[in-house]
N, C-alpha and C positions, 0 to 999 in steps of 0.2 A: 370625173372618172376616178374611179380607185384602185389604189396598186391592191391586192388580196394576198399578196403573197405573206406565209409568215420569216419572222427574223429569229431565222434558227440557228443564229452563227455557235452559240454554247447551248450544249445542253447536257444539266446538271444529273446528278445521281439522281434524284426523287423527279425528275421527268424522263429520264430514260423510257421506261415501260407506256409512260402514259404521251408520250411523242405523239402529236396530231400528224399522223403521215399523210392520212385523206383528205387534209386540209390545206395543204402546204401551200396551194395557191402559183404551184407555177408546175411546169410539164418539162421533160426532157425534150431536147432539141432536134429527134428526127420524125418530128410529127407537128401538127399545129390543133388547136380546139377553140371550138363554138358549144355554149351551152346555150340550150333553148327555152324556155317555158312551152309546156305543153298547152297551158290553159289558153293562152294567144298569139303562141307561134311567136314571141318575141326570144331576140338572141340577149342575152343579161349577161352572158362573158364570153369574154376571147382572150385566145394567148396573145402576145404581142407581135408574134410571128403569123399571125391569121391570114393576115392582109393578102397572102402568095396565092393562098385561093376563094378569097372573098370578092376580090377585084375590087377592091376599094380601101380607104384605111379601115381600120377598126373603131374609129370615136367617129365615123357614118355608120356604122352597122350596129352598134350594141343603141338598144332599144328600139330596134326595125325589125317588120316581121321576117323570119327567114324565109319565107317565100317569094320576097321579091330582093332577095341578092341572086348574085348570075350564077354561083354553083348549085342551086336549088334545082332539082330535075322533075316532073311531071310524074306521078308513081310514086318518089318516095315517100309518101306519107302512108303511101300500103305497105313499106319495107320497116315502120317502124315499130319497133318490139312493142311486147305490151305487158311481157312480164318485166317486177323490179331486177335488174343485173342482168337482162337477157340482151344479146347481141345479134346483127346482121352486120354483112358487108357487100359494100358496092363497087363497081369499078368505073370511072368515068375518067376518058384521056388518058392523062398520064398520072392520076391520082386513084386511091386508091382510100374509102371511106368506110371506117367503123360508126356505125351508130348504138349507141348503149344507152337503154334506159336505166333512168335511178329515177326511182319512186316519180312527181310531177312534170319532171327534166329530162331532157335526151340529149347527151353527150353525143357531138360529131367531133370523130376523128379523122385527120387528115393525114394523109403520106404520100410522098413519091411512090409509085410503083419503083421506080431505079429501073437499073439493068435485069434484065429475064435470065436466070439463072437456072440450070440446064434441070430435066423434070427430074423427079425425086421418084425410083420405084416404090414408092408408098405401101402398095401392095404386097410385094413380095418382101420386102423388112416387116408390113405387120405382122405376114404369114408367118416367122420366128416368135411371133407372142401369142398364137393364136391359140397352142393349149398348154395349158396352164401347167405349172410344176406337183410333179405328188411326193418327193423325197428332198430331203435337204440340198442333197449334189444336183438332183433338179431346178432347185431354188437358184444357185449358186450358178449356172451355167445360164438361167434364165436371165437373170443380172445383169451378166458378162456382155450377153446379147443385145440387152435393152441399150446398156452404156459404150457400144462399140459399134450400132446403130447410129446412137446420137454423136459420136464422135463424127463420122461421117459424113451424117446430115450436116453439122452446124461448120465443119470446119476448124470447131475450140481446141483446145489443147488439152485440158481435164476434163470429164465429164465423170460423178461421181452417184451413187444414190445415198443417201442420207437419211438414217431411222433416226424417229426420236425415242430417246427411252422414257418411263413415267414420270420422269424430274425434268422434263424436256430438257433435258442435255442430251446432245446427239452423237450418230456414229458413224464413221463412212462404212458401208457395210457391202460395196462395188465400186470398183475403181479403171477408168481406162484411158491413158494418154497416148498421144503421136508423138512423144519425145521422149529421152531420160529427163525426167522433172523432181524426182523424189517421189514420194509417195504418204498420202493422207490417211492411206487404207488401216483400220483398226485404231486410228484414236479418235479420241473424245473431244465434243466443243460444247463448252456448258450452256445453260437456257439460254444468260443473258444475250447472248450471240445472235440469236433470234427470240427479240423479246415479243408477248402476248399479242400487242396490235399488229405488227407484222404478221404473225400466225393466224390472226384472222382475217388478213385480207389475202393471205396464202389461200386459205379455206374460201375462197370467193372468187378468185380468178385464175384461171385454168394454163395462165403462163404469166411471167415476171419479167422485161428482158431490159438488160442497161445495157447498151449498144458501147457507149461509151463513158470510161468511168468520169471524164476530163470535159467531156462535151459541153456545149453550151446549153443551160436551162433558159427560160420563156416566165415572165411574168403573166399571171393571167390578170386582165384588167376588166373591170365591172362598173357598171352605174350603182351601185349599192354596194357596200364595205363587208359583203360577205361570200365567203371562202364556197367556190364548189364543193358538193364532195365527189371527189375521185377514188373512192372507193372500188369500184368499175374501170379504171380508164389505164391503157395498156401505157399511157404516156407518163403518167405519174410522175413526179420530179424524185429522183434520189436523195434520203435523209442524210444532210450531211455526216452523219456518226457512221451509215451505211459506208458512202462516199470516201471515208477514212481507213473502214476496216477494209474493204478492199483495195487499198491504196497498201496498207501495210502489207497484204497477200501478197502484192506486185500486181493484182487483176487489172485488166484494161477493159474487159466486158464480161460481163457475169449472164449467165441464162437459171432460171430456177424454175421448177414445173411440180406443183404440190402432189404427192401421193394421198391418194382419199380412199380411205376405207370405211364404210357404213356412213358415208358424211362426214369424219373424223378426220381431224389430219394427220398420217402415220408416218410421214417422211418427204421428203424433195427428192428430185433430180434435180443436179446441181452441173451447170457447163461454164467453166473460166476459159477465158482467154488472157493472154498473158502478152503476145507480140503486140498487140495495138487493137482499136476498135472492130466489133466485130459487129455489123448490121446485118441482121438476118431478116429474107425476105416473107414477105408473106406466108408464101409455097414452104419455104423449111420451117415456120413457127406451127404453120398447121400441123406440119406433119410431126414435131416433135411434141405436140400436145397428142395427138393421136396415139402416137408409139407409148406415151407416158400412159393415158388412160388404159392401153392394152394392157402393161402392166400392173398397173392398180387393178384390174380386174383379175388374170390370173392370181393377181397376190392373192387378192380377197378370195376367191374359188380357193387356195391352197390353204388359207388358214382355216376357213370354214371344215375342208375334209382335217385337218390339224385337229380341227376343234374338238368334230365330231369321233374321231380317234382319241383323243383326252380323256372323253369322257365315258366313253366305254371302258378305258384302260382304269382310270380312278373308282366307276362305279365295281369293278371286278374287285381292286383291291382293297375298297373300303369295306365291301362285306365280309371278306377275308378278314381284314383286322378285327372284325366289331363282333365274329360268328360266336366266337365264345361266349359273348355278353349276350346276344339274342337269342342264344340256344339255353342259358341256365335258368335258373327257376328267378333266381336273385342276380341282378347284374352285379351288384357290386361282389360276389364270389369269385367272378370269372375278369376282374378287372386285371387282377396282377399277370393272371394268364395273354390278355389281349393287350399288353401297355406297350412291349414290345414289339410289336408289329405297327402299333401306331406310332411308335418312335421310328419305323423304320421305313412307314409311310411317309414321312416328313424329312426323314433324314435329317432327323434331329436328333443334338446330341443327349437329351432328356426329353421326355415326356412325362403331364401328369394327368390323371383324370380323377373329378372328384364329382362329388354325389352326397347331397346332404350335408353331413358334417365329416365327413372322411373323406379318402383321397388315395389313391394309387401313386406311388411314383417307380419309375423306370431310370436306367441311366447315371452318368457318372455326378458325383456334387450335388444333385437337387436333395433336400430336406424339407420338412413339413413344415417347420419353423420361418423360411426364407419365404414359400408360396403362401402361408395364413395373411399376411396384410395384401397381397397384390390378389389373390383370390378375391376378400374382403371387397376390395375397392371396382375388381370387372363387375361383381354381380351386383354393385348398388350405387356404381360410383358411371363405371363407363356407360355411355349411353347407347353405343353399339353391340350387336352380338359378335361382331368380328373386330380383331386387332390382327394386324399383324406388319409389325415392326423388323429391321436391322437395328434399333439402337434404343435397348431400355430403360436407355437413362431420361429419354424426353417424355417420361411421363412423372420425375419427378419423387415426390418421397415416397410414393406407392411402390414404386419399382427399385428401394435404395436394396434391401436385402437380397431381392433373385438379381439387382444387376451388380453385386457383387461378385457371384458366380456365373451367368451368363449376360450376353450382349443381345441377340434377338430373340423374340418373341411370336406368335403364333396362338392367338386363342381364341376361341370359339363358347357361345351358351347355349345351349336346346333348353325348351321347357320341358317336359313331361308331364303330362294329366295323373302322372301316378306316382313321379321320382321328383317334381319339384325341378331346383334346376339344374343338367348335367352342362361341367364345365369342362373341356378338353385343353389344355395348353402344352405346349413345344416348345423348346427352348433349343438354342445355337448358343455357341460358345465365342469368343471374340477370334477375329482373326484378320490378320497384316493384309489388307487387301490393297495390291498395285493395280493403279489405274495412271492411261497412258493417254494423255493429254495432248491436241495440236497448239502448242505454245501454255502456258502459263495461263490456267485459268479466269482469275482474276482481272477486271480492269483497273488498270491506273487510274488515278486521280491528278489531275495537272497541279503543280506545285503552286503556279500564281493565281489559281480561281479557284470556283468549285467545280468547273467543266471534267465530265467525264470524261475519259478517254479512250478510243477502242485498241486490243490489244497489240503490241507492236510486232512481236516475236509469236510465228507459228509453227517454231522449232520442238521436233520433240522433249514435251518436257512428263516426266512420273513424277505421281503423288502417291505416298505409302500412308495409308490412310490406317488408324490403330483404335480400338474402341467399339468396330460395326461386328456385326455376324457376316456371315451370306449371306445375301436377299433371298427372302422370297420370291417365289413366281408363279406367274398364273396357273399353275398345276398343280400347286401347293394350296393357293386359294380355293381353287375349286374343291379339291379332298377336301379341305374344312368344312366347304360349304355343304358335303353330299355327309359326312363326318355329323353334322348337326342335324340334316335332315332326315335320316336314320335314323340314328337316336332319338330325337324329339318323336319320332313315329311309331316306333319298335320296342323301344324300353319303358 
């Protein structure tokens, strides 16, 4: 018999990201598992704690068919999913059974049902998320509701939502406690806080829950020296690096519920508890995956009409800026005339547009002189038609003369069948941007190994950051984009 578990007591900077979480080979301790082979119904792993409902030890059953141990009921074999990650549940006594397939294997989970805890209006808390937000302050109240719902339901103490931005560093962007606690509301927690594997098995299972952060974990043991994957499985053992960062919170049970937008992960619901362990029943997991998905949908209904306002709003003004040019005989006449507008399309503090061997400029500091090598190097150098940067320096000696005078960048190339190729760029000027941090971005490194460490302090801390522009954003993008598809058309 083989222990599967792995020995994750350190883990270094360069495995941080690449952490086998779905492997870990052992399960949190309010639940027990059986893994099965489908191909002949043989069980190939159990946790150590199996034996409660197998009625037998576990070094009799691994390598038996599951059908002849005594939890095996007549029927389930019709209850077994048949898509990979698809789920059913059963109730039998005083247990209470997840079946999950993964690809050739079907994961049984096992739990106490516990104590019957009083019913949950379900109904009437979803009916709060039933129509979707059309204004910001609708957004904002919608929030409010989702995260004072789940306060409710679960009994936690914080319950937060949590956006990530394009750098996955994230943001509490709704906030609701049952006590004076402080407040997370409005700062930032960078990627590594949720590194990439984690974020993928976010994107795979429709709730997270650590009961408790202290609790006892379960070896899982096998006839063969290899690791389930638990990918799927609601019991998953906690990473120890996880296991510390919420230790340093003060958490005692964490709930997280991924937000999915087009299949994408756009954020968490996030639920701490803080007094001690929090085991939530079936009936409130259900229901806080429910209330979660309700608002994942309004979201996505509300961006969608976002969207389709964007671009009605950009396609109005990018005609606006470009009319001069599509109305003259020669664009490049009506260039000095339209530069400004497109600087102001952008809200940038220079604009240039060129054509050929010449070139428009708008705006404070840009020169001809500064844009001829970075011109030079988009049109034969970058492989994309779009750039668009905070920070000009990361491209290097192309960008040494305009990132003398400015910090970000914005640019775009149409072809033209008749003009060759029009280039558009935007520039931003640098500026002191404060960003407001929960604790000190950065992980420590332990002075006696090379063990990462997760962050101690998630005390307000600001970082005045010197050298970026403003970012861009999605509305700035798209103008570029509708910015080139005009032109390339029209000129």
């Amino acid at each position: 018999m083989h222990d599967t578990s792995l020995d994750a007591q350190h883990t270094t900077l360069t495995d941080c990201e690449s952490e086998r979480l779905h492997l870990s080979g052992k399960i949190q301790g309010f639940g027990a598992l059986i893994v099965v082979r489908l191909s002949d119904w043989i069980i190939t792993h159990a946790s150590d704690n199996a034996d409660s409902f197998l009625g037998s030890g576990i070094d009799q059953c691994l390598g038996t068919d599951v059908r002849t141990v005594g939890f095996w009921s007549l029927g389930w074999a019709d209850r077994i999913p048949q898509t990979h990650g698809e789920r059913s549940e059963l109730m039998d006594g005083p247990w209470v059974f997840t079946l999950i397939r993964s690809g050739d294997y079907l994961l049984i989970e096992c739990e106490p049902i516990g104590t019957v805890s009083p019913p949950i209006p379900i109904h009437q808390l979803h009916r709060g998320l039933i129509r979707p937000p059309n204004t910001p302050a609708e957004l904002a109240a919608y929030q409010e509701t989702l995260v004072q719902h789940l306060l409710a339901i679960t009994g936690m103490n914080r319950v937060m939502v949590y956006r990530f931005r394009d750098d996955w560093s994230g943001e509490v962007i709704a906030e609701a406690t049952d006590r004076p606690l402080g407040s997370y509301m409005g700062l930032r927690f960078p990627a590594g806080d949720i590194p990439a594997i984690a974020r993928k098995l976010y994107e795979q299972n429709p709730i997270r829950t650590i009961p408790d952060v202290e609790g006892p974990e379960y070896v899982i043991r096998s006839l063969i020296a290899e690791a389930p994957d638990l990918s799927f499985s609601d019991l998953r053992s906690v990473s120890p690096m996880h296991q510390m960062y919420l230790r340093n919170m003060g958490v005692a049970a964490s709930l997280s519920l991924p937000v999915l937008i087009g299949g994408q992960l756009w954020g968490l619901v996030v639920g701490h508890s803080y007094a001690g362990p929090c085991l939530l029943s079936h009936d409130q997991r259900h229901c806080a995956v429910l209330l979660a998905n309700a608002y994942a949908l309004g979201l996505a209904n509300y961006r969608a009409a976002e969207s389709l306002r964007l671009v009605d709003s950009v396609d109005r003004r990018v005609h606006a800026a470009l009319q001069s040019m599509l109305q003259a005989d020669h664009p490049f006449d009506a260039l000095h005339t339209c530069a400004h507008a497109l600087q102001q399309l952008m809200e940038a503090d220079a604009v240039a547009v060129a054509m050929e061997d010449r070139a428009a400029l708008a705006g404070e500091g840009l020169n001809l002189d500064a844009l001829a090598d970075f011109d030079r190097w988009f049109v034969e150098e970058y492989e994309d038609y779009l750039l668009m940067s905070h920070r000009l320096t990361e491209f290097g000696v192309h960008s040494y003369a305009v990132a003398t005078l400015f910090a970000g960048v914005l640019a775009v190339r149409a072809w033209s069948a008749q003009r060759g190729w029009l280039r558009f760029y935007w520039f931003r000027l640098s500026e002191s941007q404060q960003i407001t941090w929960a604790g000190h971005p950065d992980k420590p490194r332990e002075a006696a190994s090379a063990a990462l460490s997760p962050r101690r302090s998630f005390e307000k801390w600001v970082e005045i950051r010197h050298g970026n522009s403003r970012e861009w954003t999605s509305a700035h993008r798209l103008s570029a984009l509708r910015v080139r598809a005009v032109a390339g058309r029209s000129l």
